[in-house]
C-alpha positions as CSV (number, residue, x, y, z in Angstrom):
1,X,-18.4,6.3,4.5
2,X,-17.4,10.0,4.0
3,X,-17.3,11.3,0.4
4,X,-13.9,13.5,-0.2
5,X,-14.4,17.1,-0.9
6,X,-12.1,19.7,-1.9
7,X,-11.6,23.6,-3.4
8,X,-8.5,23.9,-4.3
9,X,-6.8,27.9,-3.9
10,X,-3.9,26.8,-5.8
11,X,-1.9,24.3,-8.0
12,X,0.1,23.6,-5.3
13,X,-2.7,22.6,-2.6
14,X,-4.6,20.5,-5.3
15,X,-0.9,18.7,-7.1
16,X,-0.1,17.8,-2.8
17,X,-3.0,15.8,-2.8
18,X,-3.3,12.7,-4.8
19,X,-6.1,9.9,-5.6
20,X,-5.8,6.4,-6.3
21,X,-8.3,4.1,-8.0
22,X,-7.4,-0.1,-8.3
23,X,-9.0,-2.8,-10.5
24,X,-8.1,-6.2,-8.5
25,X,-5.5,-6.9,-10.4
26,X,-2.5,-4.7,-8.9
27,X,-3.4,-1.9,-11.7
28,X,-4.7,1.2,-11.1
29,X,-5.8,5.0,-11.7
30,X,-3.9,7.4,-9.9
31,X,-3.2,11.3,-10.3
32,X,-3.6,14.8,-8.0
33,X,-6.7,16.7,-7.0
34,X,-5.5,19.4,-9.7
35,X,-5.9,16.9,-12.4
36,X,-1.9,16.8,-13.1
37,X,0.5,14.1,-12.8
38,X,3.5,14.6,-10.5
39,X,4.9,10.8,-10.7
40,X,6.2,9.2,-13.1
41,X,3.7,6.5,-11.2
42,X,0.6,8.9,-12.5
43,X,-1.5,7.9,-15.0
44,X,-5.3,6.9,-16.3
45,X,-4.4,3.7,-17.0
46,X,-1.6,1.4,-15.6
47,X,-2.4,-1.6,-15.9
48,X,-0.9,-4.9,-14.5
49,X,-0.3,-7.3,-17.4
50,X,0.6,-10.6,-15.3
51,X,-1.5,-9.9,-12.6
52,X,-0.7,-8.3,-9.7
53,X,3.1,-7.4,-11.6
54,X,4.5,-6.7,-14.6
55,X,2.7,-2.7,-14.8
56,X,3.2,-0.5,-17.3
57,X,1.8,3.0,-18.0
58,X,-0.1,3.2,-21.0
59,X,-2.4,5.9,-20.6
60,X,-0.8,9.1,-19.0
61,X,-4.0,11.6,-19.2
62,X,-6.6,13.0,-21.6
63,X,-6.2,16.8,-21.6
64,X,-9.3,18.5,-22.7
65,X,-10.2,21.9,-24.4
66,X,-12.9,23.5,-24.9
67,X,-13.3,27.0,-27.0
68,X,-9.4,27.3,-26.4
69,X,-9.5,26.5,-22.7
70,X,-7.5,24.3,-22.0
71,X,-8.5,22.3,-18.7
72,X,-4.9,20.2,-18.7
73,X,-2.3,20.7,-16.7
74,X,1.6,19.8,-17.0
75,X,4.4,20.9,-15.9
76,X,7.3,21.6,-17.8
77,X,11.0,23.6,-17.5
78,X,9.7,26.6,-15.4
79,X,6.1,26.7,-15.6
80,X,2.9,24.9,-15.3
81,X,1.2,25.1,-19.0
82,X,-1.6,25.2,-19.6
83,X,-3.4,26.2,-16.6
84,X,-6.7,24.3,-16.2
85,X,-6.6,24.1,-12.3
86,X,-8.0,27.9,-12.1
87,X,-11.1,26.4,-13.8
88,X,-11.5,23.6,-11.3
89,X,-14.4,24.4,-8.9
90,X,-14.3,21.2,-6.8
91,X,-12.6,17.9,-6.8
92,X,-14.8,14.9,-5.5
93,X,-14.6,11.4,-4.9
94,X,-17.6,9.7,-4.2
95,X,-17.0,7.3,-4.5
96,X,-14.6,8.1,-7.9
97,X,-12.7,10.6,-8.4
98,X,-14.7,13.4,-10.4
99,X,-13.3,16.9,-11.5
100,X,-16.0,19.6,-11.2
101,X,-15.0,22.4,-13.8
102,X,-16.8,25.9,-14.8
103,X,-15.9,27.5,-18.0
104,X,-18.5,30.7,-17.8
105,X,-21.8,29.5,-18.4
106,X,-20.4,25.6,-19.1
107,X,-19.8,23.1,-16.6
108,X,-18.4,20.0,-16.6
109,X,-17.6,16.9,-14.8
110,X,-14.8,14.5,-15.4
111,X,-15.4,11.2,-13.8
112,X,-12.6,8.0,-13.5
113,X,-13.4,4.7,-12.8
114,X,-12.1,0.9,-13.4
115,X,-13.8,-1.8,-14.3
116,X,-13.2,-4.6,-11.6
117,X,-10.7,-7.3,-12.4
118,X,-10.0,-5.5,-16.6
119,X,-7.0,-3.2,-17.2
120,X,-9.9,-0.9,-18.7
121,X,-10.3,2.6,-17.0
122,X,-13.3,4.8,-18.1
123,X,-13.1,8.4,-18.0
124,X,-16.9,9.8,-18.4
125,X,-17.9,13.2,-19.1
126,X,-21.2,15.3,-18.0
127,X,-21.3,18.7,-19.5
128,X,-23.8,21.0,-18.8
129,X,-24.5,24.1,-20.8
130,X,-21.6,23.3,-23.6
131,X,-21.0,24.9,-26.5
132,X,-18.7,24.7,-29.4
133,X,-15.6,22.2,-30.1
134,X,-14.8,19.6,-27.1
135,X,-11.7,18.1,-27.8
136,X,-10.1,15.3,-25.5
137,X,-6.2,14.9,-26.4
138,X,-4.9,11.5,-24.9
139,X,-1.4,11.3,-24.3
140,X,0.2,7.7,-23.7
141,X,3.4,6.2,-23.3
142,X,4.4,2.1,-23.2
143,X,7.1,1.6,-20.6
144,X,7.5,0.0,-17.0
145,X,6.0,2.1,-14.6
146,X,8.7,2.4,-12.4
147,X,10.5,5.0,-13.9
148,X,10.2,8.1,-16.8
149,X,11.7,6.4,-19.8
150,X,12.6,7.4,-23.5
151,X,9.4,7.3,-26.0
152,X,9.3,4.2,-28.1
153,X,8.3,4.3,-31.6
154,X,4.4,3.9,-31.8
155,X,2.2,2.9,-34.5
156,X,-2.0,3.1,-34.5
157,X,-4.7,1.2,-36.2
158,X,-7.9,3.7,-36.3
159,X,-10.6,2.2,-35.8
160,X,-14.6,3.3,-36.4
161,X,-15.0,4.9,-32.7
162,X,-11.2,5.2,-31.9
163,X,-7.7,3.4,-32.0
164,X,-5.5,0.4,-31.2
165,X,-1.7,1.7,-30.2
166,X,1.0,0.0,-29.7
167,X,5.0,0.2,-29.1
168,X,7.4,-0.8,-31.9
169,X,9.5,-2.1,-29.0
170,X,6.8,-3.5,-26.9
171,X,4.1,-4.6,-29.6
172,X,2.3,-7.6,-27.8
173,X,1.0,-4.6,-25.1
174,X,-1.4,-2.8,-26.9
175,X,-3.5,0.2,-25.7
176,X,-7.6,1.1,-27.2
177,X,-9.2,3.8,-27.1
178,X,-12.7,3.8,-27.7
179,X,-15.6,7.0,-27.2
180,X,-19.2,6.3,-27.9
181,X,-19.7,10.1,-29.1
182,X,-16.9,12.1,-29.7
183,X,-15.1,11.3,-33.2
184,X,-11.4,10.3,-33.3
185,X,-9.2,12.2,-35.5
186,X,-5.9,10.9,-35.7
187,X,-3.0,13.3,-35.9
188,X,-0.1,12.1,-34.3
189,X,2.4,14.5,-32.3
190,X,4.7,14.3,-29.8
191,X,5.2,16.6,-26.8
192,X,8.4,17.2,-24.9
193,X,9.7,17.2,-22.0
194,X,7.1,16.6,-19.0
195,X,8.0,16.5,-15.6
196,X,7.7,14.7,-12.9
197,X,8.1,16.9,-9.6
198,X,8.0,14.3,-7.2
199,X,10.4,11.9,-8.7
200,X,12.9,15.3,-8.3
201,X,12.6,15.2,-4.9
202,X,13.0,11.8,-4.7
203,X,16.5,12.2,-7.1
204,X,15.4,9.7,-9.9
205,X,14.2,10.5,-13.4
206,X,11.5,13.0,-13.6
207,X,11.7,14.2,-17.6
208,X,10.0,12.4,-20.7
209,X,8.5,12.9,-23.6
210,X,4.5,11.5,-24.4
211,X,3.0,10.8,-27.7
212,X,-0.7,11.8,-29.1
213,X,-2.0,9.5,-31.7
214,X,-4.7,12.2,-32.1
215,X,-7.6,13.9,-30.6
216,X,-11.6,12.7,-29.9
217,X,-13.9,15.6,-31.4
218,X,-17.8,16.6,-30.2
219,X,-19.4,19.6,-31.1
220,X,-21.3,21.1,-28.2
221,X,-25.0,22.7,-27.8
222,X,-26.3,22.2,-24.2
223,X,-26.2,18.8,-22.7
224,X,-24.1,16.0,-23.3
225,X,-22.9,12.6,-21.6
226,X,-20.4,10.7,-23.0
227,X,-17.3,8.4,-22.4
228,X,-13.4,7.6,-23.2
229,X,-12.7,3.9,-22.6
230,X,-8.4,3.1,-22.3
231,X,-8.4,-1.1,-22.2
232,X,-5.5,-3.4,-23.3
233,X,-7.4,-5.8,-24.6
234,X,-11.3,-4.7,-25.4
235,X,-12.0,-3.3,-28.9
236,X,-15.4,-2.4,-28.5
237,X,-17.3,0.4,-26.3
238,X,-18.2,-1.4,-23.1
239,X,-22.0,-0.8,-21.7
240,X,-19.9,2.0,-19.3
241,X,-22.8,3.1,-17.7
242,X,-24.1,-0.4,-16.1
243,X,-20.2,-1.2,-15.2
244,X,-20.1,1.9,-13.2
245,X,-23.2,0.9,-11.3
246,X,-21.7,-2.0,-10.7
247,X,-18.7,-0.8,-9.4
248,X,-20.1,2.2,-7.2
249,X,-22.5,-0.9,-5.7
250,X,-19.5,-2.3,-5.2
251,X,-17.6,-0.1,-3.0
252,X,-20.3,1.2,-1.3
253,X,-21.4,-2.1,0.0
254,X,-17.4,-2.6,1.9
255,X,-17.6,-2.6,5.2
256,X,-14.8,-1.4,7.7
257,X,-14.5,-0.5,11.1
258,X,-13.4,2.8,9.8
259,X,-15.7,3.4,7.1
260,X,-13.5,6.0,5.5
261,X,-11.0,3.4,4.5
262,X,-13.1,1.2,3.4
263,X,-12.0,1.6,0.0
264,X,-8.3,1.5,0.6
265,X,-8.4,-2.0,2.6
266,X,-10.2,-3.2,-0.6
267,X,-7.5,-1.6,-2.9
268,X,-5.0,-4.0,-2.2
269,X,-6.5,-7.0,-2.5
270,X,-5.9,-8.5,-5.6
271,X,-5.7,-11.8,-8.1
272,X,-2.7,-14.2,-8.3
273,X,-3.2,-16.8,-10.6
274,X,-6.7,-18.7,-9.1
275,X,-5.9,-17.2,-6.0
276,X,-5.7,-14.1,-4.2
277,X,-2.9,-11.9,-2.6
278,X,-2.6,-8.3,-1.2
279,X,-0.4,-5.6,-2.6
280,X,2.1,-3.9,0.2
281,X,1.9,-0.7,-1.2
282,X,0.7,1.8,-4.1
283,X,2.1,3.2,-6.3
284,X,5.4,0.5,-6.3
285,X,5.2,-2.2,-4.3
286,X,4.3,-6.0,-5.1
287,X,2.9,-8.2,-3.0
288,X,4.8,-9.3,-0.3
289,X,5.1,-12.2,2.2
290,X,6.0,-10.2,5.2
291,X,3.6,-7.0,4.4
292,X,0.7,-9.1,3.5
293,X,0.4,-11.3,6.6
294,X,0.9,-8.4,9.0
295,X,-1.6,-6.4,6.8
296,X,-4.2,-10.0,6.2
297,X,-6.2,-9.6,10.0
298,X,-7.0,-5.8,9.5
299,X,-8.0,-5.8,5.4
300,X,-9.8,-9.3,5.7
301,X,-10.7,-10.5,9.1
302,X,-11.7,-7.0,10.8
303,X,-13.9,-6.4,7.5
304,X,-15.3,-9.6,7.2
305,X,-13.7,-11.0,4.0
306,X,-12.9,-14.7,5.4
307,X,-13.0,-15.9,2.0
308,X,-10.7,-13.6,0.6
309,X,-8.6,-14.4,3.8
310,X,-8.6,-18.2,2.9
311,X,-7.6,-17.7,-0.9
312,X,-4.6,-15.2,0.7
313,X,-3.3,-17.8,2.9
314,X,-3.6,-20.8,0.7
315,X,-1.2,-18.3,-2.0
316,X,1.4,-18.0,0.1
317,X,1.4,-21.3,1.8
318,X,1.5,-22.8,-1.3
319,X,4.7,-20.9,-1.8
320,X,6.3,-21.5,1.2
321,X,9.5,-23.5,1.1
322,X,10.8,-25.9,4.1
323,X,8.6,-24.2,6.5
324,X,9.9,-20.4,5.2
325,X,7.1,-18.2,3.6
326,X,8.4,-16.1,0.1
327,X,9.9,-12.5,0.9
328,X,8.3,-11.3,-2.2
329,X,5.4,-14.0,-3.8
330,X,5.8,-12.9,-7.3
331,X,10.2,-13.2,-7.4
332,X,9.9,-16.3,-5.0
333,X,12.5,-14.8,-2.9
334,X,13.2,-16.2,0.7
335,X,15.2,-14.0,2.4
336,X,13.5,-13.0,5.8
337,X,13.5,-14.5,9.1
338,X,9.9,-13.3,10.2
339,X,7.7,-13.7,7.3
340,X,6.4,-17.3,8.6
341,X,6.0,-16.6,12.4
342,X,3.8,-13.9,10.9
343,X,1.6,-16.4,8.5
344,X,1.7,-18.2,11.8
345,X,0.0,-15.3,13.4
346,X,-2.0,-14.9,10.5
347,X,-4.0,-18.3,10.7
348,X,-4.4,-18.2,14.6
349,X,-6.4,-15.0,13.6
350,X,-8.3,-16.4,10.8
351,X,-9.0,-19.0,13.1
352,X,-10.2,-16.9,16.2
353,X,-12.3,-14.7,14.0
354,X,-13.7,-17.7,11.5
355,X,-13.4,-21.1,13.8
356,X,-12.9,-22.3,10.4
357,X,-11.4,-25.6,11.5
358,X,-11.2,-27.0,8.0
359,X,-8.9,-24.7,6.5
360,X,-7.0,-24.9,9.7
361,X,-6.6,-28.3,9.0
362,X,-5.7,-28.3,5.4
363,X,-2.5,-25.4,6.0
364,X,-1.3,-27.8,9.4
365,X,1.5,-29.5,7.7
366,X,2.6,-25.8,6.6
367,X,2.7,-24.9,10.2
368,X,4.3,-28.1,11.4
369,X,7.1,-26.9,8.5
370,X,7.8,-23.4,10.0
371,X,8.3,-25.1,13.3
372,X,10.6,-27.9,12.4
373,X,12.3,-24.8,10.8
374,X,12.5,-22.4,13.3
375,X,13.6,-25.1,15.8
376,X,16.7,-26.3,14.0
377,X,19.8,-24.2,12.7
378,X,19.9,-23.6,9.3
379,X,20.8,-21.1,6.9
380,X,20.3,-17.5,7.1
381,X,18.5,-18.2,10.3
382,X,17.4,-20.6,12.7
383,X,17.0,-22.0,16.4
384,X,19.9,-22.0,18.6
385,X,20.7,-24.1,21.8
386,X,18.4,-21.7,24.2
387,X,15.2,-22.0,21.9
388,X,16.0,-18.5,20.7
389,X,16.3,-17.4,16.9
390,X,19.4,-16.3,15.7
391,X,19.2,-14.6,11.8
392,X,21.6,-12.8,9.8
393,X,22.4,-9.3,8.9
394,X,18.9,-7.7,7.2
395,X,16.5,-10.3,7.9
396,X,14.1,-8.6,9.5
397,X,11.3,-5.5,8.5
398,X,14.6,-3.2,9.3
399,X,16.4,-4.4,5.8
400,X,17.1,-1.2,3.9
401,X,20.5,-1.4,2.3
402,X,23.4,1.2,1.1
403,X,25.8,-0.1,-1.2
404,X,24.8,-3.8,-0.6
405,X,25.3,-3.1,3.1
406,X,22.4,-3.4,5.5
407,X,22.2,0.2,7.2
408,X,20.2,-1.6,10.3
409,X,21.7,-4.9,10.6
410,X,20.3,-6.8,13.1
411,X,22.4,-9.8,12.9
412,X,22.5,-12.1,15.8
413,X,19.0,-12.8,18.2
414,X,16.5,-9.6,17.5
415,X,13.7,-9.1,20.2
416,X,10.5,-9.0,17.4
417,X,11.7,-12.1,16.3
418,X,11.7,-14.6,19.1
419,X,8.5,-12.9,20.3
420,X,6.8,-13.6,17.7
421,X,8.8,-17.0,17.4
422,X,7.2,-17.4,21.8
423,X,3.4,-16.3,20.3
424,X,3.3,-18.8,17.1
425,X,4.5,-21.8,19.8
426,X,1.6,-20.3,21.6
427,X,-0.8,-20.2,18.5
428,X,0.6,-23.4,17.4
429,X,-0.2,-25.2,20.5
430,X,-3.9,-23.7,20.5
431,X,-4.6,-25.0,17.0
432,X,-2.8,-28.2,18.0
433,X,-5.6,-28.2,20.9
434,X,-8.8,-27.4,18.5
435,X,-7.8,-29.9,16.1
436,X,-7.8,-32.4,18.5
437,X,-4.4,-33.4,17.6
438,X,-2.7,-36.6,19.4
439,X,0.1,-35.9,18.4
440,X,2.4,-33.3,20.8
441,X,5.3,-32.0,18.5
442,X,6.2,-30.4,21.6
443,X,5.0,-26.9,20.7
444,X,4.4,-25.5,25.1
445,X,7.9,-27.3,26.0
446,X,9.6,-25.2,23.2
447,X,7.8,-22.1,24.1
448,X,8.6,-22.0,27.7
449,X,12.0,-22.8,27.0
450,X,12.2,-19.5,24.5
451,X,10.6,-17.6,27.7
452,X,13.0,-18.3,29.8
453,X,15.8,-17.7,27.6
454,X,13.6,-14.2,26.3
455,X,14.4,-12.9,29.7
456,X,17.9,-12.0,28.6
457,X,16.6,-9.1,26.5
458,X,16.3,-7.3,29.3
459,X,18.3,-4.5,29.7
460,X,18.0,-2.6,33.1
461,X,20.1,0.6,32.4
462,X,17.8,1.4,29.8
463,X,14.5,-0.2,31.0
464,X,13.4,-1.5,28.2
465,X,14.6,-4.5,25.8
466,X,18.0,-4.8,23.9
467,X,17.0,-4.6,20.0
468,X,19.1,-7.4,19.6
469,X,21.6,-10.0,21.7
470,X,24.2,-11.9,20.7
471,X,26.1,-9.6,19.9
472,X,24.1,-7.2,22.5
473,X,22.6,-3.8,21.3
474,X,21.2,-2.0,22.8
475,X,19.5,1.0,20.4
476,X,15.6,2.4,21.5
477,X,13.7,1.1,18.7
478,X,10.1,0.1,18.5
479,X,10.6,-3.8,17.9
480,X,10.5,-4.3,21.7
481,X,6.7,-3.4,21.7
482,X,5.8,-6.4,19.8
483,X,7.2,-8.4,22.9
484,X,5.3,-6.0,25.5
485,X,1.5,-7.1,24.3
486,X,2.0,-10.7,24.2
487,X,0.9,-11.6,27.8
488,X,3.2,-14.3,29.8
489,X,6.4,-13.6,28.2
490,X,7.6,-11.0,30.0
491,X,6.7,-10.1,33.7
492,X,4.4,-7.0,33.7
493,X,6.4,-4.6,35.3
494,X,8.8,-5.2,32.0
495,X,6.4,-4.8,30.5
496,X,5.2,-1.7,31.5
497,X,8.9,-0.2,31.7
498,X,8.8,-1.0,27.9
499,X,6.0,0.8,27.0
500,X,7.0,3.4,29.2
501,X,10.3,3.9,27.3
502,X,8.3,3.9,24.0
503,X,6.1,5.9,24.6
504,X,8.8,9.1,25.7
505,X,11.3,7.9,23.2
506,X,9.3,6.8,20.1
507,X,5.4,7.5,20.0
508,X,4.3,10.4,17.7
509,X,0.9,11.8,16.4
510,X,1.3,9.3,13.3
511,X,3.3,5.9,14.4
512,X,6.3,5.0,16.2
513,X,9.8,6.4,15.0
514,X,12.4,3.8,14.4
515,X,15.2,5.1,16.7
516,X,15.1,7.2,19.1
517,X,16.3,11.0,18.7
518,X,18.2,10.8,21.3
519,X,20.7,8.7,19.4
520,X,23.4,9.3,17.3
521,X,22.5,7.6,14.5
522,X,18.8,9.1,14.5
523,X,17.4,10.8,11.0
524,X,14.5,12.8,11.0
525,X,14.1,13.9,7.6
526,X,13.1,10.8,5.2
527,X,13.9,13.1,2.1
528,X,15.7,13.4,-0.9
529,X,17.5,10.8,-3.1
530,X,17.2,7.0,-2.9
531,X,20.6,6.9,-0.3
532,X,19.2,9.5,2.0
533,X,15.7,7.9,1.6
534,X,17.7,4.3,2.6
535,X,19.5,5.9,5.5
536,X,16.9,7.4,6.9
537,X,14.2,4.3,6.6
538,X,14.7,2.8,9.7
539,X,16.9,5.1,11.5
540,X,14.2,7.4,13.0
541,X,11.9,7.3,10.1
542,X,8.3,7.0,11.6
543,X,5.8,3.7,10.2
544,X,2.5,4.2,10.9
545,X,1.9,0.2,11.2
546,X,3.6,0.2,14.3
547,X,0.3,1.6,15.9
548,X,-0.8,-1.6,15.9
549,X,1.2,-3.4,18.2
550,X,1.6,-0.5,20.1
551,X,-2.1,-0.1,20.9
552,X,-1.9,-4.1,21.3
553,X,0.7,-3.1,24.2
554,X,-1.4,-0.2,25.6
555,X,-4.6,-2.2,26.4
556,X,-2.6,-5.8,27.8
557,X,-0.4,-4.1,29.8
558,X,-3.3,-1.2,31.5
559,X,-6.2,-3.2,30.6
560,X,-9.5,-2.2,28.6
561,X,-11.3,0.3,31.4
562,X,-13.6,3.0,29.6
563,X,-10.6,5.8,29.9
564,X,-8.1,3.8,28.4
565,X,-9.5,2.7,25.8
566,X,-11.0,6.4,25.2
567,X,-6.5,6.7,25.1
568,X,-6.2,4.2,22.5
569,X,-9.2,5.9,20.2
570,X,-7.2,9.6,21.0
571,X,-3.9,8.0,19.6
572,X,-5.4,6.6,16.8
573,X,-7.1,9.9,15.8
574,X,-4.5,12.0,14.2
575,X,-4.0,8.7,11.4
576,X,-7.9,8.6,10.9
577,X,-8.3,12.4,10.6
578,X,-4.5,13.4,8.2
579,X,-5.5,15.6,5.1
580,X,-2.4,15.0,3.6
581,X,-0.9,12.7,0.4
582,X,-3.4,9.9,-0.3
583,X,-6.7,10.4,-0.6
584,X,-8.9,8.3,2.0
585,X,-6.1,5.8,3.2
586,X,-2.6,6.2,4.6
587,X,1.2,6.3,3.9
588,X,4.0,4.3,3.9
589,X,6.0,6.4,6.3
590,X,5.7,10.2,7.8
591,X,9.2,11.9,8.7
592,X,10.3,11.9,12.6
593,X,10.7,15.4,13.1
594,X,7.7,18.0,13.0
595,X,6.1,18.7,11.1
596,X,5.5,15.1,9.9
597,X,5.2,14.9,6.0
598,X,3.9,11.8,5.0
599,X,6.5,10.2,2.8
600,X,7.2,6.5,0.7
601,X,3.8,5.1,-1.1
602,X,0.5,7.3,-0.5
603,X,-1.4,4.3,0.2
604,X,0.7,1.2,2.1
605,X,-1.2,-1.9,3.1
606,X,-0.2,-2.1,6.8
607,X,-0.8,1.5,7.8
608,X,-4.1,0.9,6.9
609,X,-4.5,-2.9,8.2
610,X,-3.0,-1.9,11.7
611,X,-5.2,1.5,12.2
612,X,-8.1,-0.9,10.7
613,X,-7.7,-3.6,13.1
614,X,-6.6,-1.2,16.2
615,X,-9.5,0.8,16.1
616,X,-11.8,-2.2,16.2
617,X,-9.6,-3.4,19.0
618,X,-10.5,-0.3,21.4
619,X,-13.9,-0.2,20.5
């Protein structure tokens, strides 16, 4: 894989760019290129205290000086103080993130890593050439961290080679530092009013205060190597330089089929309980039933983690209730119509890719659940007389909400659904078939009944697919394309006419936009606060995930010939190439309109699954 590189000319081009480091747990390392937080989602240590939820910010950053300069920087009302960025000569990550800094004849290097499955983060120092006072000032908060919050009273008990902090509100979650050669001083101060410039944008608090218990001291004459371990729960120095070995042997040992993001795919697999799951999305998101079964083929099965695979799909089938996987794992909510048919997917792919017929075996009665569900009416959702799915309003991936009212409803029979409703009869039946089952529950009758009755999605004024019928509308959105690469359901010169229409209305450098522009309705800005975010999510909004099952489309309905395929990698391109947001993995969302910003999380689970697994598709 490629090591990241950058010189940054400015504050600006190095605070755009922003790095991510995870621990296996759901908590992370994250902050810019410049070395400054503009979240309140930054910091040096979040860490995930019931693993993969339940994160809070404890560590916001260590701002070092040296001589009097100052390498930090914040910014507050009107300026960006101090300044340190204009002694930054290169930001790396390679594989962790490392600041390269020159202060005349001194350099130094600033190195974060995590140790795997620990809230711990170590932050390591190399200084070439030093001289004089090196002081490392860590700043730290204790709050949820989902949003900038007031400063809780905190108390410290020094220790020999640092401190133990702790929140008078919060004091079970407690925060160490630990160095093994500076000295800690304590001298406790607090600092006002830090800002958070991207949380202005997104209209939701960006101000807070951060507390210093005090400062780690060294005293500089040439060479020196040294660390700064943050942990919740270690009070000693950790052997830091065998752990980070270990780690960098880690991650350089993934394997992808785009080796650049490599370390991304890994990123979001993390521990539930004794099992496993898979984050949707950093910096906020949890893990999620939906997100995680859509994302499982590309992170696990394209990169060869069947294990990990296994230990993801016994989690959530363990959770699944009367044949309906959870919305979200960790809140053990149910409310989505498409969550199973994609765990349904999920295991035909596992299967196809492992012929583990074991496992297959042990999850059966799950499956057998989901279609005794989907084949019966029920609540929120379920089979109607034609073999079709009818759901209720926000159901679906479209469930963005304003006011407690879905802004894409969707109610009634939705064209994603009962395709992927047809393809799990069809995966059903296959499994059925390498089991050697006896028993027919009747999986191909039900499946060619929902193909006959799929044909009414067909709307020939348009030439494409109504998004949903009963009640019919008939909106461009990219749903339909999940329908067009599933062979047999539709006749091919649908087919074809679907992609067609996709491809002029939706397809864009960076994923399909969720309405066409052509329509009323359409946003092309996903900006500013949380109601223009919401209306604009699925009403234009471009998802880079949606590659996927558009590339699926592009090579069943023209085939796999050298020059198509040489089309797919071409599409592809522009999401593997982007130097924008997220460091070595991709976003959540871009807007619809040009220029495309990337917007939501920098680093969401199935951008980088579907990329992941389309790539290895057309090659």
């Amino acid at each position: 894989m490629t090591d990241f590189a950058l010189r940054p000319q400015s504050y600006e081009e190095g605070a755009n760019r922003e790095w991510l480091l995870s621990n296996g747990l759901g908590g992370y390392a994250s902050a810019t290129v410049a070395g400054s937080n503009t979240r309140a989602y930054h910091g040096l240590l979040v860490a995930a205290l019931q693993p993969p939820v339940d994160r809070w910010l404890l560590l916001s950053s260590l701002d070092e000086e040296i001589e009097g300069v100052s390498l930090a920087n914040h910014q507050y009302p009107g300026v960006i103080h101090p300044q340190g960025f204009k002694y930054l000569q290169e930001f790396r990550s390679d594989p962790f993130p490392r600041l390269c800094y020159r202060i005349g004849d001194a350099r130094i290097e600033k190195t974060v890593f995590m140790i795997r499955n620990e809230n711990t983060t170590i932050i390591s120092y190399k200084i070439k050439n030093g001289k004089g006072m090196f002081a490392i000032v860590p700043l730290v908060h204790s709050r949820s961290f989902h949003a900038a919050s007031p400063l809780p009273g905190m108390s410290q008990e020094p220790l020999q080679t640092g401190t133990i902090l702790r929140s008078r509100l919060h004091p079970d979650i407690r925060l160490t530092l630990l160095s093994d050669g500076p000295v800690y001083v304590p001298q406790e101060t607090i600092y006002h009013n830090f800002e958070y410039e991207e949380e202005r944008r997104r209209g939701l608090a960006w101000t807070e205060d951060l507390f210093s218990p005090g400062c780690f001291e060294i005293e500089l004459s040439g060479d020196a190597a040294f660390a700064i371990a943050a942990s919740t729960w270690r009070t000693g120095m950790p052997d830091w330089r065998a752990e980070q070995k270990r780690e960098k042997e880690r991650l350089e040992m993934l394997l992808a089929p785009i080796p650049d993001l490599a370390r991304a795919a890994d990123a979001f697999l993390v521990k539930r309980g004794q099992g496993k799951s898979i984050i949707a999305g950093y910096h906020w998101f949890d893990d999620w039933g939906r997100d995680a079964m859509i994302s499982l083929p590309g992170l696990l099965l394209c990169t060869g983690r069947f294990k990990d695979a296994r230990l993801v799909l016994k989690s959530f089938a363990a959770a699944m209730k009367e044949g309906v996987l959870p919305n979200d794992l960790g809140a053990r909510s149910y409310n989505t119509v498409d969550a199973s048919l994609w765990f349904v997917r999920a295991v035909g792919s596992y299967f196809e890719y492992s012929k583990d017929r074991e496992f297959v075996r042990g999850v059966w009665p799950r499956l057998l659940e989901v279609f005794r569900r989907y084949s019966r009416s029920g609540e929120d959702f379920g089979g109607d007389e034609d073999g079709l799915i009818v759901s209720g309003p926000a159901l679906t991936w479209m469930d963005a909400r304003l006011d407690g009212r879905p802004v894409t409803s969707r109610a009634g029979k939705c064209c994603e659904i009962n395709a992927l409703w047809y393809s799990a009869l069809i995966d059903m039946q296959k499994l059925c078939e390498a089991l050697d089952k006896s028993h027919d529950p009747g999986f191909a009758k039900q499946a060619e009944m929902v193909r006959k009755s799929y044909q009414r999605f067909w709307n020939s004024e348009t030439g494409c697919l109504f998004d949903v019928i009963d009640h019919e509308d008939a909106s461009i959105r990219p749903n339909q394309i999940i329908a067009a690469g599933i062979p047999d359901l539709l006749p091919d010169v649908m087919r074809k006419s679907i992609l067609d229409v996709v491809t002029r209305e939706l397809l864009t450098p960076f994923g399909l936009r969720t309405l066409s522009p052509r329509d009323p309705r359409y946003a092309g800005r996903y900006e500013g606060d949380p109601r223009r975010r919401d209306g604009a999510y699925h009403q234009g909004t471009v998802w880079p995930w949606l590659m996927g099952p558009y590339i699926d489309a592009l090579l069943s309905v023209k085939g796999r010939s050298g020059p198509i395929l040489a089309q797919a990698r071409e599409l592809l391109r522009p999401l593997i190439t982007m130097q924008a947001g997220g460091i070595n993995t991709l976003p959540e969302v871009f807007d619809g309109d040009m220029p495309q910003r990337p917007g939501g999380c920098i680093s969401q689970a199935w951008s980088v699954a579907e990329v992941l697994r389309a790539w290895k598709a057309c090659n």
